[in-house]
DSSP file (Angstrom, degrees, kcal/mol; ACC not computed):
  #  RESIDUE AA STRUCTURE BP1 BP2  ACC     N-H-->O    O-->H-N    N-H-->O    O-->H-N    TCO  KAPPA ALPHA  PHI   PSI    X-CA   Y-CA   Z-CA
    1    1 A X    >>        0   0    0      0, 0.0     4,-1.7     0, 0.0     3,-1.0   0.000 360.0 360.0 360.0 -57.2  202.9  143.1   43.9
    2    2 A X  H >>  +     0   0    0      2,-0.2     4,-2.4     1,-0.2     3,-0.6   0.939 360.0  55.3 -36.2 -68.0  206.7  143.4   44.6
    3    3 A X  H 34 S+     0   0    0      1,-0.2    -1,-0.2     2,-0.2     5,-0.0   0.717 107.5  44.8 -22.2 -44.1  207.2  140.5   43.0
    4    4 A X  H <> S+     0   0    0     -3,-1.0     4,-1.2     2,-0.2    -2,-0.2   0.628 110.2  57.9 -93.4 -19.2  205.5  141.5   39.7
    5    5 A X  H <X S+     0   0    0     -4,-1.7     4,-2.3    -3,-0.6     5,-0.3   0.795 109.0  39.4 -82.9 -48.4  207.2  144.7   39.8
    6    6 A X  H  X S+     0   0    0     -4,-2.4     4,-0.5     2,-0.2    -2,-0.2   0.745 114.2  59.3 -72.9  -2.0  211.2  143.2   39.9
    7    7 A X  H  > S+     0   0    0     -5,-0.3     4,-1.4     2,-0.1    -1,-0.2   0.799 113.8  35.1 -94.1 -36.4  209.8  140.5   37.4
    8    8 A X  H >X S+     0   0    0     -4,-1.2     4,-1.6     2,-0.2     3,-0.6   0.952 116.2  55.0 -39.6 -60.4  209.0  143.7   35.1
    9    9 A X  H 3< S+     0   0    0     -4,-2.3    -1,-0.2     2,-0.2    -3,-0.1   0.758 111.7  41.9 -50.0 -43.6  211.9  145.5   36.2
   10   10 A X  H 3< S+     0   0    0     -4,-0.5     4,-0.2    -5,-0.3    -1,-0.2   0.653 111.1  59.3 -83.6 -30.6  214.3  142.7   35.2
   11   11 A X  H <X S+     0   0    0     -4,-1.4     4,-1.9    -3,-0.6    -2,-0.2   0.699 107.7  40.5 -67.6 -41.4  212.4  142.2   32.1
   12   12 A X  H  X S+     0   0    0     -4,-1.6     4,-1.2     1,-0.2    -1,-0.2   0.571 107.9  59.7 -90.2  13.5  212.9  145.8   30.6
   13   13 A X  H  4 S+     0   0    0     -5,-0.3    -1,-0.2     2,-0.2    -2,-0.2   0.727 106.0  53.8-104.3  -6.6  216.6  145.8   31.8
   14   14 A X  H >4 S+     0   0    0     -4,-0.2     3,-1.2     1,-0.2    -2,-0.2   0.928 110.8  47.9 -69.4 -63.6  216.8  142.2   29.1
   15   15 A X  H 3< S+     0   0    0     -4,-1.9     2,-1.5     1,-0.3    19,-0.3   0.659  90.6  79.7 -70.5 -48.8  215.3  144.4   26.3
   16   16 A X  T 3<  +     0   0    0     -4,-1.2    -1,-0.3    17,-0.1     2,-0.2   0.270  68.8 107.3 -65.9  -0.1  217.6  147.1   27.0
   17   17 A X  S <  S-     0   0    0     -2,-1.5    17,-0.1    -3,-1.2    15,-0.0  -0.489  76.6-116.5 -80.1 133.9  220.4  145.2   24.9
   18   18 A X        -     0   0    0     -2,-0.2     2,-0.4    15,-0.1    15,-0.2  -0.236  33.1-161.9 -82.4 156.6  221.3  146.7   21.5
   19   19 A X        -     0   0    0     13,-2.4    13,-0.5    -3,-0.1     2,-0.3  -0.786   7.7-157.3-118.2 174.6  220.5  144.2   19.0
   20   20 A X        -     0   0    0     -2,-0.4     2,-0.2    11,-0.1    11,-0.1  -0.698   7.1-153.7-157.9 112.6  221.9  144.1   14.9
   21   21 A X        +     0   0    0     -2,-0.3     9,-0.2     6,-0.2     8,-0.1  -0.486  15.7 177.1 -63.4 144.4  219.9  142.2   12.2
   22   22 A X        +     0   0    0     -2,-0.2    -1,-0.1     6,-0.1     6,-0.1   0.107  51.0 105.7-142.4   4.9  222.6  141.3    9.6
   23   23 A X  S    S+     0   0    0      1,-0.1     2,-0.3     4,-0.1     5,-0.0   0.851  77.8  26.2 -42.0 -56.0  219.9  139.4    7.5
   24   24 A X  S >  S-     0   0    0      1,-0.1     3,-2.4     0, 0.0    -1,-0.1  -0.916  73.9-115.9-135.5 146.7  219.5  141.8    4.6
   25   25 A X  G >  S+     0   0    0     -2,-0.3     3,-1.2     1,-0.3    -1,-0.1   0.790 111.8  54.6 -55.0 -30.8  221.1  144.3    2.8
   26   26 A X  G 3  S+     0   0    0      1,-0.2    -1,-0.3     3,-0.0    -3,-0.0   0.498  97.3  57.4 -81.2   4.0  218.9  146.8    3.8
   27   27 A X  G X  S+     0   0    0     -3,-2.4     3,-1.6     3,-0.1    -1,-0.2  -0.004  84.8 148.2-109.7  17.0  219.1  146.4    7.4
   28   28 A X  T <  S-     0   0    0     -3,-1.2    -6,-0.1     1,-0.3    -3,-0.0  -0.182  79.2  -2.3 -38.7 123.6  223.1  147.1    7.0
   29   29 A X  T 3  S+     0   0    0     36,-0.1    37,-1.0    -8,-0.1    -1,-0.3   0.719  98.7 157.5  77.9   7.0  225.2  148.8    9.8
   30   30 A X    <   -     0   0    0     -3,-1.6     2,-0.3    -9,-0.2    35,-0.2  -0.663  20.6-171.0 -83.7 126.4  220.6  149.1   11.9
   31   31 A X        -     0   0    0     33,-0.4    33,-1.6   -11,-0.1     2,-0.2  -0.784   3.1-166.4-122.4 155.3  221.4  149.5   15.8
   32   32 A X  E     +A   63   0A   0    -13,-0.5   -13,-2.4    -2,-0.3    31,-0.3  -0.978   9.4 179.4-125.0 129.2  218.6  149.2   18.2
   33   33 A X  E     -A   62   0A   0     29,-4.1    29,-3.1    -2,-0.2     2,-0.6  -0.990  20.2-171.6-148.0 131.7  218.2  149.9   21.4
   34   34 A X  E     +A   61   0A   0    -19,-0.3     2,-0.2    -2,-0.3    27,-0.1  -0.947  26.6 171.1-132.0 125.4  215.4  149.9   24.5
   35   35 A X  E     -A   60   0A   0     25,-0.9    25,-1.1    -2,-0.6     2,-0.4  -0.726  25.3-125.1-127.8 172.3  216.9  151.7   27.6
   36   36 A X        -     0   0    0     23,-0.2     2,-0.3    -2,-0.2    23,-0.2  -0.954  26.8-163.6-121.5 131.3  214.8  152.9   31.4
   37   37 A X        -     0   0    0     -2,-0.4    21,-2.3    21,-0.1     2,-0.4  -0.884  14.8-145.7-105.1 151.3  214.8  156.0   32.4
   38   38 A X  E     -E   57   0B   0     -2,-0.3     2,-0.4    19,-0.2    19,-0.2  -0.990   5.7-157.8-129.6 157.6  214.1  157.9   35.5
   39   39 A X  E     +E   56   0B   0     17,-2.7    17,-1.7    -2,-0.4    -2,-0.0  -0.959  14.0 178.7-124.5 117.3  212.6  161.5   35.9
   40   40 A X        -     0   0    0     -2,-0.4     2,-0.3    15,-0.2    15,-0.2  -0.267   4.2-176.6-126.6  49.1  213.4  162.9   38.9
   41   41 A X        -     0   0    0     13,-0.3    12,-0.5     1,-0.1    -2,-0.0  -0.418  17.3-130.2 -69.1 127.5  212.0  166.4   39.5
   42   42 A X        -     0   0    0     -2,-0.3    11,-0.8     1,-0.1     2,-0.6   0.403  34.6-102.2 -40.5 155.8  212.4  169.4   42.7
   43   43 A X        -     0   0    0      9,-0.2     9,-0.1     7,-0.0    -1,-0.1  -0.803  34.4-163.4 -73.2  71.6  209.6  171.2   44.2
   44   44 A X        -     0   0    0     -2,-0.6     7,-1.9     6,-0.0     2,-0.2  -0.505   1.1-158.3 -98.6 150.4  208.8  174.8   43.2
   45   45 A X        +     0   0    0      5,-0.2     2,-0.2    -2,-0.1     5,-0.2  -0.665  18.5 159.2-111.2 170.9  206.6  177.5   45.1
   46   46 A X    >   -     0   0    0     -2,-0.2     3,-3.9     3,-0.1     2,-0.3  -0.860  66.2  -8.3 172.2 149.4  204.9  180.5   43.7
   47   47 A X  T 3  S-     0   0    0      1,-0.3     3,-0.1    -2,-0.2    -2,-0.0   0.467 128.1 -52.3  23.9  29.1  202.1  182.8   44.5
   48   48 A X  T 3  S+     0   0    0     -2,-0.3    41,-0.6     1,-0.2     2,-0.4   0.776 116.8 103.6  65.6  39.3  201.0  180.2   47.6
   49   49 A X  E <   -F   88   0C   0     -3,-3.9     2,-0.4    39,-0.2    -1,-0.2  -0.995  56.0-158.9-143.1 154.4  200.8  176.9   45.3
   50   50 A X  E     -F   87   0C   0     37,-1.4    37,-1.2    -2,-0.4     2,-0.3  -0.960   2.4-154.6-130.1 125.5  203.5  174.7   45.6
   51   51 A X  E     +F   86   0C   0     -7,-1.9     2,-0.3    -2,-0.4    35,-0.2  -0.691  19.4 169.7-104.9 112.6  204.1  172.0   42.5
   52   52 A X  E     -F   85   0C   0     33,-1.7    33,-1.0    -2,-0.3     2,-0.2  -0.804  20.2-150.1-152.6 124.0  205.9  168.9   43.5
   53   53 A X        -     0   0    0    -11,-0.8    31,-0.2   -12,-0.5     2,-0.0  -0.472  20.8-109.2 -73.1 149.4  205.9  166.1   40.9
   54   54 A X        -     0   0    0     -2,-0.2     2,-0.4    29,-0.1   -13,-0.3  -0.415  32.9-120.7 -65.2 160.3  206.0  162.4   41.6
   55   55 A X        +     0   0    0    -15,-0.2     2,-0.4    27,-0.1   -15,-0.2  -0.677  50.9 164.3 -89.6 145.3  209.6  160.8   40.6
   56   56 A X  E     -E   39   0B   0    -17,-1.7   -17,-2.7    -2,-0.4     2,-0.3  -0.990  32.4-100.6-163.0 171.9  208.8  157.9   37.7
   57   57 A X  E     -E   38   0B   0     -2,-0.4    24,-0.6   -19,-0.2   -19,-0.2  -0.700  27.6-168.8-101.4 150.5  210.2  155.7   35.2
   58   58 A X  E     -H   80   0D   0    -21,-2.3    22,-0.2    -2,-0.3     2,-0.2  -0.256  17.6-127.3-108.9-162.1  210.4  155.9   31.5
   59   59 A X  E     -H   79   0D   0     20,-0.8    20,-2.2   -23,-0.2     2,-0.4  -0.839  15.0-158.1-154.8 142.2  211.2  153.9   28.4
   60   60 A X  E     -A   35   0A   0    -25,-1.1   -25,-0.9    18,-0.2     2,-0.4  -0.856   8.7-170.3-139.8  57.3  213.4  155.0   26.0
   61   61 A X  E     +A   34   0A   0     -2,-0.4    16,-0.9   -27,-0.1     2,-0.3  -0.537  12.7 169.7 -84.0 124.9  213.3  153.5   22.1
   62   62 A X  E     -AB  33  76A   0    -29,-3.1   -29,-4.1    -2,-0.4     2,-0.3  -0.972  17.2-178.0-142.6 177.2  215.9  154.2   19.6
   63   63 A X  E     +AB  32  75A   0     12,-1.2    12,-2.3    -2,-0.3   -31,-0.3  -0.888  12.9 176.6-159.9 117.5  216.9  153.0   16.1
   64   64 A X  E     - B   0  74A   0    -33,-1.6     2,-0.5    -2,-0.3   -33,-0.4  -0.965   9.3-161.0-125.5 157.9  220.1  154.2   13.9
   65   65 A X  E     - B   0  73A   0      8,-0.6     8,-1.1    -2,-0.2     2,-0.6  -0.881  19.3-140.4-125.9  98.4  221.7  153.4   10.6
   66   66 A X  E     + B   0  72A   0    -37,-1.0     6,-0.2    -2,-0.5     3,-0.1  -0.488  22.0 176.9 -18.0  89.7  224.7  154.0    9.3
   67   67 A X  S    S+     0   0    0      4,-1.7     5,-0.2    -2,-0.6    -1,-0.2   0.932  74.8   7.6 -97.0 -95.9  224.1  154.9    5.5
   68   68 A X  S    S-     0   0    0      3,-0.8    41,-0.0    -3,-0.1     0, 0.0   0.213  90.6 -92.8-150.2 158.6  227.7  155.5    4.8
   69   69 A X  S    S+     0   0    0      1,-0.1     3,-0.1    -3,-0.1    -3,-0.0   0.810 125.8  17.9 -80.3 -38.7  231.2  155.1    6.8
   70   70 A X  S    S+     0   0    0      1,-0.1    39,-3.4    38,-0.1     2,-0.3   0.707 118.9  51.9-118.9  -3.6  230.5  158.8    7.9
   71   71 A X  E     + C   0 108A   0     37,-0.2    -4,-1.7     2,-0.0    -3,-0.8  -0.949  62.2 142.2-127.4 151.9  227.0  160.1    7.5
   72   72 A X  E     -BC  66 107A   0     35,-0.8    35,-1.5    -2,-0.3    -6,-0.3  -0.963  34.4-110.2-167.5 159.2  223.9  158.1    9.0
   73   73 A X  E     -BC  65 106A   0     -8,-1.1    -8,-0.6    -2,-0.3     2,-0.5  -0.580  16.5-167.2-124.6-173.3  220.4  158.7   10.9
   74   74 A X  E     -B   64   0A   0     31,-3.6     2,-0.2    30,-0.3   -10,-0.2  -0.945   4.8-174.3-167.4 133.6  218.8  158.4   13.9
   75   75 A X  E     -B   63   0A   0    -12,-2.3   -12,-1.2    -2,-0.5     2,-0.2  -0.986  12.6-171.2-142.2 145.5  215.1  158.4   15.6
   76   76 A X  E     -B   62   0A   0     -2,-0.2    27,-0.4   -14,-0.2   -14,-0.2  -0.796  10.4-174.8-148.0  79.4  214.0  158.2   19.2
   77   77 A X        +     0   0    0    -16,-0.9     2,-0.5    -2,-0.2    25,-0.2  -0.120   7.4 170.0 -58.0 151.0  211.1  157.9   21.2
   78   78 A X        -     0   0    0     23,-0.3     2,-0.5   -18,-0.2    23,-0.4  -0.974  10.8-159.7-163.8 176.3  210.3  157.9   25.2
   79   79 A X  E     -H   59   0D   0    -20,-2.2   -20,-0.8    -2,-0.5     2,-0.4  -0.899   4.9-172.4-157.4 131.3  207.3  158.0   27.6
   80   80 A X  E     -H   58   0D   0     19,-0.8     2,-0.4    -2,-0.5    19,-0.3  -0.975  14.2-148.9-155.5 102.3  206.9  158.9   30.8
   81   81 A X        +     0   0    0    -24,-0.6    17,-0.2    -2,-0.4   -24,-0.2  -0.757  29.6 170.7 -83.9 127.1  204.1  158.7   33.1
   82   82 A X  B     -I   97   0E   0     15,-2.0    15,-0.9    -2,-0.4     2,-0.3  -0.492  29.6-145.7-111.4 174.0  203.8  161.4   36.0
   83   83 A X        -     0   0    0     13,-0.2     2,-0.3    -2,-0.1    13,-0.1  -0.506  15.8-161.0 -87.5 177.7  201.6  163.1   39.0
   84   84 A X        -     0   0    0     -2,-0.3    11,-2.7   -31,-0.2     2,-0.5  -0.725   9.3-150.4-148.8 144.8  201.9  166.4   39.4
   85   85 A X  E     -FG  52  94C   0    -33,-1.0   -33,-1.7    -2,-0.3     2,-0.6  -0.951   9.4-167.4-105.8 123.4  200.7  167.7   43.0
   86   86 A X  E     -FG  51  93C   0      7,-1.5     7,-2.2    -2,-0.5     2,-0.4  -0.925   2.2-171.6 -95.2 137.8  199.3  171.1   43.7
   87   87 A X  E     +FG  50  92C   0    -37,-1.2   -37,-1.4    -2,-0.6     2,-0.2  -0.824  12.3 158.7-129.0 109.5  198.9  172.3   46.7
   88   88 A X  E     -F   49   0C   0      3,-1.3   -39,-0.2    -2,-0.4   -40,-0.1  -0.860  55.3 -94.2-123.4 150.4  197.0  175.6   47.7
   89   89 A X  S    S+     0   0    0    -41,-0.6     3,-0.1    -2,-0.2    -1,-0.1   0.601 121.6  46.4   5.5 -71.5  195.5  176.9   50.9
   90   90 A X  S    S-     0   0    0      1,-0.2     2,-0.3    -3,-0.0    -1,-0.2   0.879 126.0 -42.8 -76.3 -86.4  192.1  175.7   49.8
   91   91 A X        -     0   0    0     -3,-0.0    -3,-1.3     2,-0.0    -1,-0.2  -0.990  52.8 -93.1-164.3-158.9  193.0  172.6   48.8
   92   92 A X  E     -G   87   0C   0     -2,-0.3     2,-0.2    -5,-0.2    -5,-0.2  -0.553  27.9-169.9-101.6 166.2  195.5  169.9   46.9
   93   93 A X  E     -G   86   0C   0     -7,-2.2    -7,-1.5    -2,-0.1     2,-0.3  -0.916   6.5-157.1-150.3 120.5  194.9  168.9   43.4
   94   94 A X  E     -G   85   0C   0     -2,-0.2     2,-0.3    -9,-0.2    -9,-0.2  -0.700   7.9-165.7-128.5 147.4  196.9  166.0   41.8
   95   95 A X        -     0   0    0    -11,-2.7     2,-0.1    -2,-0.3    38,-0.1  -0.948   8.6-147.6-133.4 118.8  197.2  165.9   37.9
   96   96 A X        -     0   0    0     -2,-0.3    38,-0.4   -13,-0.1     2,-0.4  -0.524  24.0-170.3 -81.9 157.8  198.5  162.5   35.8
   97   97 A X  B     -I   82   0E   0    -15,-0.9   -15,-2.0    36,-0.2     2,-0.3  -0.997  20.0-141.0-147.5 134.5  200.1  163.5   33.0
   98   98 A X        -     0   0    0     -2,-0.4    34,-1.9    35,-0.4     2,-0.3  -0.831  16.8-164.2 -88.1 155.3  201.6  161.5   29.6
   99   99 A X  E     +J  131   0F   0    -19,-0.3   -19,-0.8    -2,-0.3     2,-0.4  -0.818  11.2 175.4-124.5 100.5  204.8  162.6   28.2
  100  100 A X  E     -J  130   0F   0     30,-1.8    30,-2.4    -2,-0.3     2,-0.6  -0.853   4.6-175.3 -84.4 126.1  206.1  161.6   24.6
  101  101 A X  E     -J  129   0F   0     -2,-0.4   -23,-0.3   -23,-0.4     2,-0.3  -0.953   5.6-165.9-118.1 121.0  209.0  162.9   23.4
  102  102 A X  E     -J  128   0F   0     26,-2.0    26,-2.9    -2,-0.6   -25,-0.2  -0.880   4.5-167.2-111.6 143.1  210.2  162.2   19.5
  103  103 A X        +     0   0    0    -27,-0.4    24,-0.2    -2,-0.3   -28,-0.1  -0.210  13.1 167.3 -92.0-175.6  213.6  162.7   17.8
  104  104 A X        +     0   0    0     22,-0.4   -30,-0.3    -2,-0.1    23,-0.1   0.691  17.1 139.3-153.5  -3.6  215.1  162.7   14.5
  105  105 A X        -     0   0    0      1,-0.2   -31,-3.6    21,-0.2     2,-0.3   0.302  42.3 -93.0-119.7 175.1  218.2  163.7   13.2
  106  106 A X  E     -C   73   0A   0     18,-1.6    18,-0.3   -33,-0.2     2,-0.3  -0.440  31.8-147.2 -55.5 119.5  221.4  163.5   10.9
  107  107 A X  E     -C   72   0A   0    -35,-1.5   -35,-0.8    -2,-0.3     2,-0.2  -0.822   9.6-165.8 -92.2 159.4  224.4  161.8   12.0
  108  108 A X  E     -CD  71 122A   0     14,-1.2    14,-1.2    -2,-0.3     2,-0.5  -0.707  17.8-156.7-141.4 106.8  228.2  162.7   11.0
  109  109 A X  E     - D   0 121A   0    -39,-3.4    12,-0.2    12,-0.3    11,-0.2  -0.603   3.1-154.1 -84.8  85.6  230.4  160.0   11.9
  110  110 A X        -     0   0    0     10,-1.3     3,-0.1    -2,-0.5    -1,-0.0  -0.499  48.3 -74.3 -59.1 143.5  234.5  160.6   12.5
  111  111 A X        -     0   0    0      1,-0.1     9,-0.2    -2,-0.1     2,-0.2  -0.167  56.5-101.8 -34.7 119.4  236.8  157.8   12.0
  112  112 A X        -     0   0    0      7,-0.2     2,-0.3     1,-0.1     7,-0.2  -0.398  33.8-123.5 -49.4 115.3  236.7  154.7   15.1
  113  113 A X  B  >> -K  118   0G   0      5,-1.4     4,-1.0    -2,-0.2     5,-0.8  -0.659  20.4-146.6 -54.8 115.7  239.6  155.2   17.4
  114  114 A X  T >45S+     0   0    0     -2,-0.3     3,-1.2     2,-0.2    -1,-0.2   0.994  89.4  44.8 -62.7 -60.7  241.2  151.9   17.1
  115  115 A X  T 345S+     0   0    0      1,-0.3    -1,-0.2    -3,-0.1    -2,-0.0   0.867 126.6  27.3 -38.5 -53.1  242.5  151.6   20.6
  116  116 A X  T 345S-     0   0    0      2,-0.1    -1,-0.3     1,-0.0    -2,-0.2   0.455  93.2-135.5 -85.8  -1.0  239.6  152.8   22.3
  117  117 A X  T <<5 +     0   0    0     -3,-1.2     2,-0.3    -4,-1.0    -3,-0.1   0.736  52.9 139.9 -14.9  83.9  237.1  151.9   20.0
  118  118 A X  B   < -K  113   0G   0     -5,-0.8    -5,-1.4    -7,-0.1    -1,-0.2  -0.564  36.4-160.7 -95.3 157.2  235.2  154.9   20.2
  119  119 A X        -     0   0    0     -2,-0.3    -9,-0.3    -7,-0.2    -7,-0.2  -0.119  16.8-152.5-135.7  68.0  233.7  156.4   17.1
  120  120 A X        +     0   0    0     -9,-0.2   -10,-1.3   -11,-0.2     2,-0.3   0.584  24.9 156.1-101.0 147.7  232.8  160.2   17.6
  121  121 A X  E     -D  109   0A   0    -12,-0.2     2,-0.4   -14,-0.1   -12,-0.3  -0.953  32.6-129.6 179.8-179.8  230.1  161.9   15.8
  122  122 A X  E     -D  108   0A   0    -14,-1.2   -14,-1.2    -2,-0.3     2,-0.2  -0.921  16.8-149.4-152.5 135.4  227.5  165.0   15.8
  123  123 A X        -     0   0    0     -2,-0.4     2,-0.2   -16,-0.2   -16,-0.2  -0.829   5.8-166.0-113.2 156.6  223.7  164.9   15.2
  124  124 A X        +     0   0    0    -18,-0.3   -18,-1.6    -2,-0.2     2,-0.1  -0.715  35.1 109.9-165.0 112.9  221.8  167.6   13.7
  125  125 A X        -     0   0    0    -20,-0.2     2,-0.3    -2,-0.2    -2,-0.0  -0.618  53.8 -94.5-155.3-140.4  218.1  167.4   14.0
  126  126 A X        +     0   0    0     -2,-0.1   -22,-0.4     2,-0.0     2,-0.3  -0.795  33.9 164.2-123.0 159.2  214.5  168.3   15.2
  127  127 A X        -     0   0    0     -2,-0.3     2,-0.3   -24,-0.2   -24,-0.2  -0.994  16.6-148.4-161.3-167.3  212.4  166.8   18.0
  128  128 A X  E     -J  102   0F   0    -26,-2.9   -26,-2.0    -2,-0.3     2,-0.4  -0.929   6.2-150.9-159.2 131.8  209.2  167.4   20.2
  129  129 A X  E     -J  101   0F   0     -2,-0.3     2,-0.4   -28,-0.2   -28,-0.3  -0.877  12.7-164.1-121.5 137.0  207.8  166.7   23.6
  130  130 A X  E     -J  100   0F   0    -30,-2.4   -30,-1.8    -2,-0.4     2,-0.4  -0.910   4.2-159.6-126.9 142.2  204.1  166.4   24.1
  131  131 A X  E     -J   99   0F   0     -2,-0.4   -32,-0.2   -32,-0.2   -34,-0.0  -0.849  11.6-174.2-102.2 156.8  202.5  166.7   27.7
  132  132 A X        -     0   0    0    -34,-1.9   -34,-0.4    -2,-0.4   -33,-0.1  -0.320  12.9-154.6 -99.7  62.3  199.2  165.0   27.6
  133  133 A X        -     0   0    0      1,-0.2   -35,-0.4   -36,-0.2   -36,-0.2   0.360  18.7-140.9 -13.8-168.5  197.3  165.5   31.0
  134  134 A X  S    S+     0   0    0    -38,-0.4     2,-0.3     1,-0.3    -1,-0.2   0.268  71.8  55.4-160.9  11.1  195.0  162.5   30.9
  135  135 A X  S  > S-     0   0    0    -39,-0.2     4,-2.2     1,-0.1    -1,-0.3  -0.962  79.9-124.1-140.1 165.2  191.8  163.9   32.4
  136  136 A X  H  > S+     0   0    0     -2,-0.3     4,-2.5     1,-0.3     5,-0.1   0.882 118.1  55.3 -85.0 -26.1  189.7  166.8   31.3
  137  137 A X  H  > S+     0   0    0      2,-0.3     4,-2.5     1,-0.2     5,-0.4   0.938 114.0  51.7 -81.4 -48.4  190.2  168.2   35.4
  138  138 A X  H >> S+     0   0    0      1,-0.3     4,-3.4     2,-0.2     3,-0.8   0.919 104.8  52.9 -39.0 -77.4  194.1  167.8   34.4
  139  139 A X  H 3X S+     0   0    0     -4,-2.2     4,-3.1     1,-0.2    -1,-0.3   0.702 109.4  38.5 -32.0 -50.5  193.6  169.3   32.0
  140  140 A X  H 3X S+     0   0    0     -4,-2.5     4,-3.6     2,-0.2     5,-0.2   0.921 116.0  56.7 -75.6 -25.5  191.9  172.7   33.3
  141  141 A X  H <X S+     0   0    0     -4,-2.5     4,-2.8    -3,-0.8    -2,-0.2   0.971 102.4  52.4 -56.6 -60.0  194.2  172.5   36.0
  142  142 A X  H  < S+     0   0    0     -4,-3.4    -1,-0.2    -5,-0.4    -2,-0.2   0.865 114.2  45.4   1.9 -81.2  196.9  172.5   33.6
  143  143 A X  H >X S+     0   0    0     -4,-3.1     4,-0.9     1,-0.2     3,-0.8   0.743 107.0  51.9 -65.6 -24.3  195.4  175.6   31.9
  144  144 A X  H >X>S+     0   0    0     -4,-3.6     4,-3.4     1,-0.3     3,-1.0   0.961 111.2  48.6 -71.8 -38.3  194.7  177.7   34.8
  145  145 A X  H 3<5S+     0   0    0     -4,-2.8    -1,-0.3     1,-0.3    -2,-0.2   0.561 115.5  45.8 -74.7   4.6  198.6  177.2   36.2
  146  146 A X  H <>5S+     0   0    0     -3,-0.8     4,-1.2     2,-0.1    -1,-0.3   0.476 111.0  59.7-126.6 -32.9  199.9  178.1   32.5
  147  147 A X  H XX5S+     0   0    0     -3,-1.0     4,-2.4    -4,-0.9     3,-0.5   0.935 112.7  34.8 -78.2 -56.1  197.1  181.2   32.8
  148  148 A X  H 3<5S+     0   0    0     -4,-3.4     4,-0.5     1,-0.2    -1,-0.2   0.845 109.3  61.1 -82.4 -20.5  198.7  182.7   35.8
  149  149 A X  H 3><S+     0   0    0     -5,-0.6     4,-1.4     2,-0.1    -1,-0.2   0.882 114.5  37.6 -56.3 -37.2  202.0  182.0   34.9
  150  150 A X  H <X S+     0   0    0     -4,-1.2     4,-2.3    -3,-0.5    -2,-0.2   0.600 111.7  55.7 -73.7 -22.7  201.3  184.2   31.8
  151  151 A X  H  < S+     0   0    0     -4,-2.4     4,-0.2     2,-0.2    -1,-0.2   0.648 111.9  46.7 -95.5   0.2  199.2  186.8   33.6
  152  152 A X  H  > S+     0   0    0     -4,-0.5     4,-2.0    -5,-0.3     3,-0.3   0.867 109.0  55.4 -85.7 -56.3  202.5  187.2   36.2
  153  153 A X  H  X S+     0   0    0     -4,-1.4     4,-1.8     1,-0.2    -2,-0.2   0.824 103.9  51.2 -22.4 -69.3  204.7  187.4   33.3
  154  154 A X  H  < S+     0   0    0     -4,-2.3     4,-0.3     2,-0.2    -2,-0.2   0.437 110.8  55.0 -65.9  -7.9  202.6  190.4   31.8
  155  155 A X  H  > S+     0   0    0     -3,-0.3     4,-1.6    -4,-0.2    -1,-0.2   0.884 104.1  46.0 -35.0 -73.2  202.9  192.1   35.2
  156  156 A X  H >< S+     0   0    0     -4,-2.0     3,-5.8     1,-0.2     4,-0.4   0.952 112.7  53.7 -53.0 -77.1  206.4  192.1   35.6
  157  157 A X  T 3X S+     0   0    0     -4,-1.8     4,-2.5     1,-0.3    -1,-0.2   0.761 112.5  52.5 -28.6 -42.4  206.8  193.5   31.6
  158  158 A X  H 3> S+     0   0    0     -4,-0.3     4,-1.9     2,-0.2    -1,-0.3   0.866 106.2  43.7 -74.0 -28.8  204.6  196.0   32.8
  159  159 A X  H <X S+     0   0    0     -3,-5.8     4,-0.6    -4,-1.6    -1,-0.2   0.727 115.4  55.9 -59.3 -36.5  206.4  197.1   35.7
  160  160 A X  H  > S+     0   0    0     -4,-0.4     4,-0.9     3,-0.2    -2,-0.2   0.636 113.8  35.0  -9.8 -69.4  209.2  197.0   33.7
  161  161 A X  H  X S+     0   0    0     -4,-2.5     4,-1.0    -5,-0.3     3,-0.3   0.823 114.0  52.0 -77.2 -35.9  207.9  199.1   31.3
  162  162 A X  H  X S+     0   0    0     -4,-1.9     4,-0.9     1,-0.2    -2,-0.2   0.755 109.9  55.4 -87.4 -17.5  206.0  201.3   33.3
  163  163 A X  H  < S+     0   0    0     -4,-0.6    -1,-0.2     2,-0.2    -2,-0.2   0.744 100.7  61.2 -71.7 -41.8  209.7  201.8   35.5
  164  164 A X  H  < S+     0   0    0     -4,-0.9    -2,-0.2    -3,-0.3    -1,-0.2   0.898 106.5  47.1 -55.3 -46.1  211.7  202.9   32.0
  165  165 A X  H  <        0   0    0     -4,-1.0    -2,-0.2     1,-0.3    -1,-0.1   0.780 360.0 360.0 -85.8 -24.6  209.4  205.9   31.6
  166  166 A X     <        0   0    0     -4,-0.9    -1,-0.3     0, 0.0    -2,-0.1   0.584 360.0 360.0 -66.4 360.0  209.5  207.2   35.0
């Protein structure tokens, strides 16, 4: 098992090397790139259930093109598989989770610093991260901690509110 995991491991850190087609005119100035990530999130407590995610690894795809010497685009994928642990009086309750997140944007591209060759530049675009639990029990577990997070919310505002009038 060890074995097959460092032959994986070694395997995604080859693909992680930017590549450039120079074949065709339309694949002009096309970087690629396949990178590993790791997700490493804390422990939070709340109302006596205590949230502590597993650490995991991602993968990471992106793709941009250089249209132009100073404007250019760019798109981006990743994925990430998770736990999430609940833990309550009563008892624990573990939820797997997918994660997608996709990019998009614009580039605008500054002149390469010869010396350093650096080339500076500024994106402006959209993206979107989608949780998927992966079992329907995820799932309600899911809803209920997103239900009492909201119903906690509408508390405070109300304490809040009901605290201005006095």
């Amino acid at each position: 098992m060890f074995i097959r995991r460092s032959l994986f491991f070694l395997l995604l850190l080859s693909l992680s090397s930017t590549w450039r087609p120079a074949t065709a005119q339309t694949f002009k100035n096309l970087e690629g790139s396949v990178n590993i990530f790791g997700q490493f999130s804390g422990t939070s407590n709340g109302n006596g259930i205590q949230d502590k995610p597993t650490d995991s690894l991602g993968v990471l795809a992106s793709a941009r093109q250089s249209l132009h010497p100073w404007l250019g685009w760019e798109i981006n994928y990743s994925y990430t598989r998770y736990s999430e642990r609940y833990s309550t009086a009563l008892f624990p309750v573990n939820v797997q989770s997918n994660m997608h997140e996709v990019s998009g944007a614009y580039l605008l591209q500054g002149p390469t610093i010869p010396i350093l060759g650096l080339q500076p530049f500024g994106a402006v675009g959209v993206g979107g991260l989608i949780f998927l639990p992966t079992t329907v029990g995820g799932l309600l577990v899911h809803c209920a901690d997103h239900t009492q997070r909201h119903v906690g919310q509408a508390v405070t505002t109300a304490k809040v509110v009901m605290g201005m009038r006095a």
